[in-house]
C-alpha positions as CSV (number, residue, x, y, z in Angstrom):
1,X,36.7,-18.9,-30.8
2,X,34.0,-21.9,-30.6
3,X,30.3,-21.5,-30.5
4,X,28.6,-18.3,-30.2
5,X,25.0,-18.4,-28.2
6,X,22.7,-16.0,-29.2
7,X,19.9,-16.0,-26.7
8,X,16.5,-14.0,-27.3
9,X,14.9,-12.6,-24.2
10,X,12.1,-10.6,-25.4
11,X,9.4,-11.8,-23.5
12,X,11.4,-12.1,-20.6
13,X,12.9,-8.2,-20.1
14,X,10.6,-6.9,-22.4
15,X,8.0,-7.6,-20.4
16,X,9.2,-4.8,-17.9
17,X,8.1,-2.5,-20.6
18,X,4.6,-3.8,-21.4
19,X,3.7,-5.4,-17.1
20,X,4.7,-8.9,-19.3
21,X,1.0,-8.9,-20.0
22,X,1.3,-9.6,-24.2
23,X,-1.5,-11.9,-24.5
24,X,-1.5,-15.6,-24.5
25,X,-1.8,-15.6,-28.6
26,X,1.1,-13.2,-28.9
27,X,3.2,-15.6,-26.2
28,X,2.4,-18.6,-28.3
29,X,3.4,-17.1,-31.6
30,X,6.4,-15.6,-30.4
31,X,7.7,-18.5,-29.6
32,X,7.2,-20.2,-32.4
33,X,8.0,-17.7,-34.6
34,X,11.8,-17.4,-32.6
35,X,12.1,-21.0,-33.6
36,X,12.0,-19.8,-37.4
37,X,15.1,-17.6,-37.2
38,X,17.7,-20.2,-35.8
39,X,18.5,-18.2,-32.0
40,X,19.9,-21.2,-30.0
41,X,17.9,-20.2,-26.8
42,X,14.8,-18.2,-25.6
43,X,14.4,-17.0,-22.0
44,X,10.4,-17.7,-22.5
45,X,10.1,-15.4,-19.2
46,X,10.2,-15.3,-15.6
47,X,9.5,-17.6,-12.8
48,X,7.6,-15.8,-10.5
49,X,4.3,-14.9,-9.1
50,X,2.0,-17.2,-6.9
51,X,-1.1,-17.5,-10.2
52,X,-0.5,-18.6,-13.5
53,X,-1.9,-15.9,-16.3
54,X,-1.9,-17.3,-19.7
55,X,-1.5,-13.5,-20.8
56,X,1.4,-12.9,-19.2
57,X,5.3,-13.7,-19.5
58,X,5.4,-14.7,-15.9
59,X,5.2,-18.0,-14.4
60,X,4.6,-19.8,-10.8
61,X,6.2,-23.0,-11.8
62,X,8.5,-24.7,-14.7
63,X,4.8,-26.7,-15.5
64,X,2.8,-23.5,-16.6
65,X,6.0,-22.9,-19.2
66,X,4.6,-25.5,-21.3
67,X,1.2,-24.1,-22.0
68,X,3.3,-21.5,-24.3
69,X,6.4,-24.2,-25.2
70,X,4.4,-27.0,-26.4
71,X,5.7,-28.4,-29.2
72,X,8.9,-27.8,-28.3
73,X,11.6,-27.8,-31.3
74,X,14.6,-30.1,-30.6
75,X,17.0,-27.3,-31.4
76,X,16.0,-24.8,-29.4
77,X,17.3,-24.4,-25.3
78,X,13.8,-23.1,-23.2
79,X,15.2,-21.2,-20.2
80,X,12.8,-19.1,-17.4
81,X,14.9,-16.7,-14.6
82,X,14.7,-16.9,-11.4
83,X,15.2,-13.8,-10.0
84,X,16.5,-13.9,-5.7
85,X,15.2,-11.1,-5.2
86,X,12.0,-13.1,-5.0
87,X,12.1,-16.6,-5.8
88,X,9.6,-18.8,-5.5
89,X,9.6,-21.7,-3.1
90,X,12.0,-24.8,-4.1
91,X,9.1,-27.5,-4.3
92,X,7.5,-25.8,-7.2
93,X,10.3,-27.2,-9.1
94,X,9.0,-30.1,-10.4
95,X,12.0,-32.4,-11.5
96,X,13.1,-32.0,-15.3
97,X,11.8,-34.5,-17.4
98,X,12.0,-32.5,-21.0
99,X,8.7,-31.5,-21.4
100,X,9.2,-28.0,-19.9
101,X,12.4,-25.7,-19.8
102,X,15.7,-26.9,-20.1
103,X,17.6,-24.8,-18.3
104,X,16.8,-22.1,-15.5
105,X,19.0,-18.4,-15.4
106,X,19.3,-17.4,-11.9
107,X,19.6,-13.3,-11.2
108,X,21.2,-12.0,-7.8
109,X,22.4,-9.0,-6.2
110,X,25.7,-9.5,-4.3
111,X,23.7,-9.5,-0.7
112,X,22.1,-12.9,-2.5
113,X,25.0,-14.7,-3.2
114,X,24.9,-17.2,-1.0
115,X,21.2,-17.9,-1.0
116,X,21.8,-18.0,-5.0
117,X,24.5,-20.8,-4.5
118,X,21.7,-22.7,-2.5
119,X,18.9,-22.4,-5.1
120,X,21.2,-23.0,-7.8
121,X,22.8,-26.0,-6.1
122,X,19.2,-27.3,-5.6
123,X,18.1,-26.5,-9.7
124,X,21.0,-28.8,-10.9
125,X,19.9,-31.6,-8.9
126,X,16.6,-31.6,-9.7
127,X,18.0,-32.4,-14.0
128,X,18.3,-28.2,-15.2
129,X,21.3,-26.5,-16.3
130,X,21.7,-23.2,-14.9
131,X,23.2,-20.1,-16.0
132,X,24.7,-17.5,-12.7
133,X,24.0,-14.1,-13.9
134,X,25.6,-11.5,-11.8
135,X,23.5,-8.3,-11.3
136,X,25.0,-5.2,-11.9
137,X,29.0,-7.0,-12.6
138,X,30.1,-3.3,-12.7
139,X,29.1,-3.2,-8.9
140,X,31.5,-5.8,-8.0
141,X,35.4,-5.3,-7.4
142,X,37.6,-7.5,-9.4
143,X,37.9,-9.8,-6.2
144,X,34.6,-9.9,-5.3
145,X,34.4,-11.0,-9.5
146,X,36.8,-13.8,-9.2
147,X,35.7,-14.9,-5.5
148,X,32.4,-15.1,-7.0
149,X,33.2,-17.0,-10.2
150,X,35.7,-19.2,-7.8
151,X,32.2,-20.2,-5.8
152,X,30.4,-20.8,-9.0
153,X,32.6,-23.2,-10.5
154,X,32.2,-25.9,-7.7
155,X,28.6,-26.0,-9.5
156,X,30.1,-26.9,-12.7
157,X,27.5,-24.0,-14.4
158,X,26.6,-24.2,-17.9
159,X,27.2,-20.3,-18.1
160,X,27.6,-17.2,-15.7
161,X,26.6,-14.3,-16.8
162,X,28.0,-10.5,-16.9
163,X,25.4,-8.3,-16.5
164,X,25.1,-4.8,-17.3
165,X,21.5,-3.5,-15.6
166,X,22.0,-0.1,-15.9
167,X,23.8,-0.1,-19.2
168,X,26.6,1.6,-17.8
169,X,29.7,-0.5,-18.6
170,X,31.8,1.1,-21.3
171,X,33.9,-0.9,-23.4
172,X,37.5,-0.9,-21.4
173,X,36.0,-2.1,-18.3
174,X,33.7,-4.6,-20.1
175,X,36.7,-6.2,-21.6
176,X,38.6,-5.9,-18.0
177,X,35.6,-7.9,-16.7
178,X,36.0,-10.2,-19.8
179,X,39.1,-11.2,-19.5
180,X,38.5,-11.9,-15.4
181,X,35.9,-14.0,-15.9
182,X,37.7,-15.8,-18.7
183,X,40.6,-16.9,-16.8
184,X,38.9,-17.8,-13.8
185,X,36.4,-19.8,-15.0
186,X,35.8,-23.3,-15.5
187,X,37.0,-24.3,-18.9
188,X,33.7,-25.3,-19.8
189,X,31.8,-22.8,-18.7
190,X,30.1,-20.4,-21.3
191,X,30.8,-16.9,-20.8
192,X,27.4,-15.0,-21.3
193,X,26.5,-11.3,-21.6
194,X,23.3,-9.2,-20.9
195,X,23.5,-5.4,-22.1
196,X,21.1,-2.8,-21.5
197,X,21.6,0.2,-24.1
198,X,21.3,3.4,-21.5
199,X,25.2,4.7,-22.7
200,X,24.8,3.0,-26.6
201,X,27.6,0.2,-25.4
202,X,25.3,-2.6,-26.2
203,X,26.7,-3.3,-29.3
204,X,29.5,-2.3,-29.4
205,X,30.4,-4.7,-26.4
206,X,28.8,-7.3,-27.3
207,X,31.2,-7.0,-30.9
208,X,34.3,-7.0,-29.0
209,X,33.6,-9.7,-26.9
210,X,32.9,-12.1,-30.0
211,X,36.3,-10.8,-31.8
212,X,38.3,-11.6,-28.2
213,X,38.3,-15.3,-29.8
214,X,38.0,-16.9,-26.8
215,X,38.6,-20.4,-26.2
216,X,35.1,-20.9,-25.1
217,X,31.5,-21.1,-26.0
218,X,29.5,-17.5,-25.5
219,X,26.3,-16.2,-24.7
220,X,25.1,-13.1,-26.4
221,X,21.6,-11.6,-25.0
222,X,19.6,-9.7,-27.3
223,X,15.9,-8.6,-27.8
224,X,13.8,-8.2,-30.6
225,X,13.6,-4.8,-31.5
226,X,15.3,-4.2,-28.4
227,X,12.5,-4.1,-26.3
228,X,13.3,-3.8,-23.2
229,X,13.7,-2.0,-19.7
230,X,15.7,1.4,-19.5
231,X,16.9,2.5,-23.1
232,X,16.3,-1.5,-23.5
233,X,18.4,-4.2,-25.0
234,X,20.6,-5.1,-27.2
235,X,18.8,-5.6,-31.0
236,X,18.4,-9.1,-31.7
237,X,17.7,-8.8,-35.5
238,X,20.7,-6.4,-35.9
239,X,23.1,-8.6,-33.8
240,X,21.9,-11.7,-35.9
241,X,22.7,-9.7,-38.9
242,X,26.1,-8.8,-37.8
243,X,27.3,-12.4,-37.0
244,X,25.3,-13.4,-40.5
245,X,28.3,-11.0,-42.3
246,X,31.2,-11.8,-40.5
247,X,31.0,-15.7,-39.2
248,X,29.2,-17.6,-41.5
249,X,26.1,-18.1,-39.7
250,X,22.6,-18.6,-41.2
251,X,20.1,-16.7,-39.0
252,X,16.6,-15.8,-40.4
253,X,16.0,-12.1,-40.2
254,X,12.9,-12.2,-41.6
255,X,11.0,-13.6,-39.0
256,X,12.2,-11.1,-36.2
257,X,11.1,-8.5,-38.6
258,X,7.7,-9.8,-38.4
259,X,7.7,-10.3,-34.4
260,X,8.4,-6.1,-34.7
261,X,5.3,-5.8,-36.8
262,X,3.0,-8.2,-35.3
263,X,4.1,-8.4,-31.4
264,X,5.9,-5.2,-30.8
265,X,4.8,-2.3,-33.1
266,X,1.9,-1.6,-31.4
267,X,3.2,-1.8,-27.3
268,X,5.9,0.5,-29.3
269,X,3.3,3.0,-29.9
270,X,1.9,3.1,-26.6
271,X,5.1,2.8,-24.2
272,X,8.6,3.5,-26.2
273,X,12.3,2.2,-25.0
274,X,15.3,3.3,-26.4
275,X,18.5,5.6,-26.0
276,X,16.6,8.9,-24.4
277,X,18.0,11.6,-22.5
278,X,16.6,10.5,-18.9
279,X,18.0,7.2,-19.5
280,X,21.4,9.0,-20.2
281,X,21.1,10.9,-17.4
282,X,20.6,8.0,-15.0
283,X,23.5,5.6,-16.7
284,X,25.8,8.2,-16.3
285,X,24.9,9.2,-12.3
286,X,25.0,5.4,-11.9
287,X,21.3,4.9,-10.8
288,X,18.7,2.0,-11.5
289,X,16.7,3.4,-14.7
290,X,13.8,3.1,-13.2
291,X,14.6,6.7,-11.2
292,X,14.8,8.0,-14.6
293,X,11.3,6.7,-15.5
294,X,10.1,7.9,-12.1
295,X,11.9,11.4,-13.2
296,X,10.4,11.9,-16.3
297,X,6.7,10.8,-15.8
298,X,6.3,13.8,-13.6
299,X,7.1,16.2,-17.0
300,X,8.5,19.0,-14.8
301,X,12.3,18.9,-14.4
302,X,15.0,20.3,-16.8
303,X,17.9,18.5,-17.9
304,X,19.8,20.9,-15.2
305,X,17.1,19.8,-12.8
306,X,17.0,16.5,-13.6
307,X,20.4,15.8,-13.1
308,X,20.5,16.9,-10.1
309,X,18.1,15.2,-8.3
310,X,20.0,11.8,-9.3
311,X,23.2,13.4,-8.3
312,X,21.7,13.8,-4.9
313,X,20.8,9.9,-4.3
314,X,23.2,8.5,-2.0
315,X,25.9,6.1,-4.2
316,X,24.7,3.2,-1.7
317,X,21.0,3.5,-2.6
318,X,21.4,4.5,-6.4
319,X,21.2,0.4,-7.6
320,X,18.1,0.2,-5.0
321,X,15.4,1.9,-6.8
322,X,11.8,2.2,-5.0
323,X,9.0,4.5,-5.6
324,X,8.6,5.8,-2.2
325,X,12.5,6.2,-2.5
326,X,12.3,8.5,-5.8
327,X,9.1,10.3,-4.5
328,X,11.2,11.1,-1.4
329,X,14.4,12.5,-3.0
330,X,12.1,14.4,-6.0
331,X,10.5,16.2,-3.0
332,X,13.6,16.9,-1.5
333,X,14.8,18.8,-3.9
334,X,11.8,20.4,-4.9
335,X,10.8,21.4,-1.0
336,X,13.5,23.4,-0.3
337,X,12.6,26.0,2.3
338,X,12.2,29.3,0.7
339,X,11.2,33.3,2.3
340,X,8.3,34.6,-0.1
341,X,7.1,36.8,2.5
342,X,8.1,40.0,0.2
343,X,6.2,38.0,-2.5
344,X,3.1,37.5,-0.3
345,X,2.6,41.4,0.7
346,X,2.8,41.9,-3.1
347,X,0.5,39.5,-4.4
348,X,-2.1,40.7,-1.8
349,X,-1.4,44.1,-2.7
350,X,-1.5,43.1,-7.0
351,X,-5.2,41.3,-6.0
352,X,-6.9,43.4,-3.6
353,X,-10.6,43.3,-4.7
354,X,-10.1,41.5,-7.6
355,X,-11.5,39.3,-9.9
356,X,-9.0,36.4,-11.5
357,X,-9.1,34.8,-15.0
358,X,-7.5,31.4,-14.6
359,X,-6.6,30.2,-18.4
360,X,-4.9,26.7,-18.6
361,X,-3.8,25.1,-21.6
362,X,-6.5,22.9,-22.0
363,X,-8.0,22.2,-25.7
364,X,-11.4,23.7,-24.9
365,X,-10.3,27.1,-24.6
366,X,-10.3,26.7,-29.2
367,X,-13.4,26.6,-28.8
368,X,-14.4,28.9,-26.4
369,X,-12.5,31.6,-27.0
370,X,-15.6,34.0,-27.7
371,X,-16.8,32.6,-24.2
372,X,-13.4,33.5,-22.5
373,X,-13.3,37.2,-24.4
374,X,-16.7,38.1,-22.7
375,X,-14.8,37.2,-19.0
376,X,-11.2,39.0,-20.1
377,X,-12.7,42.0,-21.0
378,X,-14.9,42.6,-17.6
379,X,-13.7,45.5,-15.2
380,X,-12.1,44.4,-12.2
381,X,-10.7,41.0,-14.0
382,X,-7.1,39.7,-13.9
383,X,-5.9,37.3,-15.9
384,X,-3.8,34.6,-15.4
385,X,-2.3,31.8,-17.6
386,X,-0.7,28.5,-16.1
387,X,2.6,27.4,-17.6
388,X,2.1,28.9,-21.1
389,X,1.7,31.5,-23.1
390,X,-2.1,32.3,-24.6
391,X,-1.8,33.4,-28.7
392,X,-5.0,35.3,-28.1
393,X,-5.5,36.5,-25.3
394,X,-2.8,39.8,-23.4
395,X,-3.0,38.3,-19.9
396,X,-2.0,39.9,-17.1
397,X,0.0,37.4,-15.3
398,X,1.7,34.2,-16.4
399,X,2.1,31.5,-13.5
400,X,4.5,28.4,-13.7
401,X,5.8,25.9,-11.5
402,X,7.3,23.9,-13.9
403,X,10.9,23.9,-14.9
404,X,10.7,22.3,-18.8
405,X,7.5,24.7,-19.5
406,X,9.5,27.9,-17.7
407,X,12.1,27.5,-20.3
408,X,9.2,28.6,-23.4
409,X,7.9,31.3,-21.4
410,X,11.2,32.9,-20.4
411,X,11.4,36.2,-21.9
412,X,8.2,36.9,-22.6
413,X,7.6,40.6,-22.1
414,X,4.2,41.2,-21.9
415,X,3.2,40.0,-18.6
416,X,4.8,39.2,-15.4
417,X,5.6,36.1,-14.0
418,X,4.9,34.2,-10.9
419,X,7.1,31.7,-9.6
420,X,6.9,28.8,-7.4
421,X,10.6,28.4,-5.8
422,X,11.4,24.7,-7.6
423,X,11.7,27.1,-10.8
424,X,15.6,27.8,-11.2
425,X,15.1,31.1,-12.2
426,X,15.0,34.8,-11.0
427,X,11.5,36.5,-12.0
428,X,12.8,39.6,-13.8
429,X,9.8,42.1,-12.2
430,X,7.7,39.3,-11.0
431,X,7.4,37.4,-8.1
432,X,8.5,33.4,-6.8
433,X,6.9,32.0,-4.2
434,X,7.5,28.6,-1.8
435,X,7.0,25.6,-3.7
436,X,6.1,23.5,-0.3
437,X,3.4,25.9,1.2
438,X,1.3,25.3,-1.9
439,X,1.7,21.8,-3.0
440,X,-0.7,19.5,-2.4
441,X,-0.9,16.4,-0.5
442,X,-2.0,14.1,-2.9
443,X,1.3,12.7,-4.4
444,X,-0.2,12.0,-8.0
445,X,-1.4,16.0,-8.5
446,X,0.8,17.5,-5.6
447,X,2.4,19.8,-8.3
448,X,-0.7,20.5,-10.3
449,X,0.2,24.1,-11.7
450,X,-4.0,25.0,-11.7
451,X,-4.5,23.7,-7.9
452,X,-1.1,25.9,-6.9
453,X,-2.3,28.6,-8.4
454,X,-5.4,28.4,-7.1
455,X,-4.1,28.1,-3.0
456,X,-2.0,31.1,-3.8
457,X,-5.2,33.4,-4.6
458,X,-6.5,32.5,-1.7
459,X,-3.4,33.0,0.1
460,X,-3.8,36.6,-1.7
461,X,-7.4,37.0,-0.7
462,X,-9.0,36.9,-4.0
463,X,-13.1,35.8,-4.0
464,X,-13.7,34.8,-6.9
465,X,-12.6,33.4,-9.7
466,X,-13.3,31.6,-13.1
467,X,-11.9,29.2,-14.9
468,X,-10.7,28.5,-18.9
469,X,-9.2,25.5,-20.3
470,X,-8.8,23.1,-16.6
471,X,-10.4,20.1,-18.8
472,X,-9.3,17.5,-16.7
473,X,-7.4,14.4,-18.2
474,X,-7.9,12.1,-21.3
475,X,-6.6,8.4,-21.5
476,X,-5.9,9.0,-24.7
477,X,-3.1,10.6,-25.7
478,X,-3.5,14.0,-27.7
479,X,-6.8,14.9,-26.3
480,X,-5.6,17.1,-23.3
481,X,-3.7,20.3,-24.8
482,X,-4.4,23.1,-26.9
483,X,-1.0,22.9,-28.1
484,X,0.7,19.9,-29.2
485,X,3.8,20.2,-28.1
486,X,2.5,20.1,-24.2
487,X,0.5,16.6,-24.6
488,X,1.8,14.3,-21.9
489,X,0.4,10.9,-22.0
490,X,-1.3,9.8,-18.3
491,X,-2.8,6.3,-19.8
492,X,-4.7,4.5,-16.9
493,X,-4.0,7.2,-14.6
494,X,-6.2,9.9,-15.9
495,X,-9.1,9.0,-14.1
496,X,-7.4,9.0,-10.9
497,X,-5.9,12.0,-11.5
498,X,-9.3,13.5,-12.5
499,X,-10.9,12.4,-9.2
500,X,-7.5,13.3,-6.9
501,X,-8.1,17.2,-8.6
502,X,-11.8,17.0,-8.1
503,X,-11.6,16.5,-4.6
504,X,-8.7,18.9,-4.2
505,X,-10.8,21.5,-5.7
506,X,-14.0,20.9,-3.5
507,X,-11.2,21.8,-0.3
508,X,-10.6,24.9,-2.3
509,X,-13.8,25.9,-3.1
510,X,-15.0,26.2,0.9
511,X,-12.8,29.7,0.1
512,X,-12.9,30.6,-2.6
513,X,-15.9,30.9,-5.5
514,X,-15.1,28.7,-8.4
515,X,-16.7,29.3,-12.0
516,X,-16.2,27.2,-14.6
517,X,-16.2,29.1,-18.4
518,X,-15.3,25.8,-20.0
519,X,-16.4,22.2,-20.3
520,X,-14.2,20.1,-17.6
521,X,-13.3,16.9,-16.5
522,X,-13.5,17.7,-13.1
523,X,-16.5,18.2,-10.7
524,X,-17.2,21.0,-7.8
525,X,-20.1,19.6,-5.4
């Protein structure tokens, strides 16, 4: 074995957590402080974009690098990527004249190869080395591998890259691709590697390619903390560590320690990575982890459930995430056509010339209980909880349209449930209705379990009815629930959410007559 490259990109794929938006300061010091722990090379983030924004890790041009670069330490290689996907136009590649990045990493799909070979071809002319890195190598047959490789090496690269983007390559085929890419290409060529940690392999893989003993130079990617998209990256300080103990090198562990508790601690606390279940779930159906994000920022679906909506994305369009393209095959399977015309006649029977009780789990109904007693105990009144079970209050009906929150109600005996048909269950004495026929059509709040609700008492005829515990949304996390253990963070988009529900409710009320019985978020012209 010869050299061993360990190359930090932090800001780079980190930024996927955080919108690259760390702040100039925190851009500045990172970079100097990676200087302190001896990593041969930092991806200082991407080239893209058309405006330069000191507070972010992205880039319009190899000039705007040296803002964040500057003084640049003589043994440290600065490299930006350059993704196809995207790039920006050739002529904002001003010629490399050492002041700037060294080298540029180019990313590429396999429809991009040959528009990759131009751009690259054009990069080493104008003074950069350039490393190929091959999106989603596990995508590729072994002879679309070595045909690749085979173009490559006409360019002489400094490295080409496998890369794992949805963390899915386990350790037989990693080495299968290791030892393709070792006897194919040029002799000196580095061999690189970029893990993402969705199956745990990182590590591990990145262990057994350093004990292959190659004949040639390596490239190990790793991220402080592992910060990065999916279950993120491979840990920089604990990778550093290993090759510390077992080949005599002299990295300084402290100061990644201090990036962690300077840089990263707190975007840790408002947006985790790391090995999760969705993540899991989407490494092992072979999907971008972005539809896992997607998946579990709507809070609704079990594991059961979750799995199989990313068993139902086509295997052609499972490495081409998109949000319309998630929304499209969540709806799918939660739009299923379903006959609740048994239910209907029931629930119009069950309401007749009622009154309804709508409790929701909101954290006002603590302090309002007294308030909500005086409207449970009136004649005529039924009461209905959404998606949990009240400690204090006997109610009369328990609605959910949630899969994960069914799960804590199911066997409850003391009141019956009603269903919407996404629920994988059979209502043992109660009653499911059609998903679809009461969703809404706003896409942020279409499954809101109070607006549901609310369109299937009218659909019952009910008149009237008031409200406990709808409070509306909080951009901080913890103020929304009565119970802990239901708090779902909405950041930036509570507002939004706030003003979607408001103006579903004002549809609602033109049929229905809506009383408030506790403070709310939401408004009712």
């Amino acid at each position: 074995m010869r050299k061993v490259y360990l190359l930090d990109c932090t800001l780079r794929d980190g930024g996927y957590i955080n919108n690259f938006t760390f702040g100039e300061d925190v851009i500045r010091g990172f970079c100097k402080k990676i200087v302190k722990t001896g990593v041969e090379i930092c991806e200082v983030g991407f080239i893209k974009g058309d405006a330069y924004d000191p507070n972010t890790s992205l880039f319009p041009d190899v000039e705007s690098f040296k803002n964040v670069i500057t003084p640049k330490d003589s043994h440290m290689k600065y490299v930006g990527m350059l993704d196809m996907s995207n790039p920006i136009p050739l002529e904002r590649l001003t010629p490399c004249d050492g002041t700037s990045i060294d080298g540029i990493r180019v990313i590429f799909k396999k429809n991009k190869i040959e528009e990759a070979y131009r751009y690259c071809e054009r990069i080493q002319e104008l003074g950069y080395f350039i490393s190929v890195n091959f999106v989603g190598t596990d995508l590729y047959s072994d002879e679309e591998v070595i045909e690749g490789i085979q173009k490559f090496n006409k360019l002489h690269p400094f490295a080409v890259s496998i890369v794992d983007s949805f963390g899915v390559i386990k350790r037989k085929q990693f080495l299968r691709l290791c030892y393709i890419a070792d006897n194919n290409l040029n002799k000196d060529t580095v061999l690189a590697y970029h893990a993402h940690n969705n199956l745990q392999q990182a590590f591990g893989n990145a262990e057994s390619l350093v004990e292959m003993n190659l004949k040639r130079d390596l490239i190990i990617d790793a991220c402080v903390f592992g910060m990065g998209r999916g279950a993120g990256n491979l840990n920089l300080e604990l990778f550093a560590e290993y090759m510390n103990e077992n080949y005599d090198t002299d990295y300084k562990i402290e100061p990644m320690l201090e990036i962690m508790d300077e840089y990263l601690s707190d975007i840790y606390k408002k947006r985790q990575w790391g090995y999760s279940l969705p993540f899991y779930l989407s490494a092992s159906k072979n999907c971008h982890p972005n539809y896992a994000v997607y998946l579990e920022d709507k809070d609704a679906l079990s594991v059961w459930d979750f799995d199989r909506v990313l068993a139902s994305i086509p295997d052609e369009e499972k490495a081409n995430y998109s949000k319309e393209k998630a929304e499209a095959y969540y709806k799918n399977y939660l739009f299923g056509e379903y006959d609740d015309a048994d239910s209907t006649v029931e629930l119009k029977r069950v309401f007749d010339g009622k009154e309804v009780l709508l409790i929701a789990p909101g954290r006002s109904i603590k302090e309002h209980a007294a308030e909500i007693d005086e409207f449970a105990k009136r004649p005529n009144v039924i009461t209905v909880s959404t998606n949990f079970i009240p400690e204090k209050w006997n109610v009369d009906y328990i609605f959910s349209n949630n899969m994960k929150r069914f799960r804590k109600i199911k066997g409850y005996r003391g009141a019956r449930v009603i269903l919407t048909s996404n629920v994988t269950a059979e209502p043992e004495g109660g009653l499911k209705v059609s998903f679809s026929r009461f969703a809404g059509k706003k896409e942020d709040v279409s499954d809101n379990s109070g607006l549901m609700l609310l369109r299937i008492l009218c659909e019952a005829g009910v008149k009237k009815v008031m409200i406990a515990g709808m409070d509306g949304y909080d951009e901080y996390y913890g103020m929304d629930y009565y119970d802990s253990g239901m708090e779902y963070s909405f950041k930036v988009d509570a507002n939004k959410r706030n003003k979607q529900i408001s103006e579903e409710l004002n549809d609602i009320a033109k049929y229905l007559e809506i009383t408030f019985v506790t403070p709310t978020n939401y408004s009712i012209d």
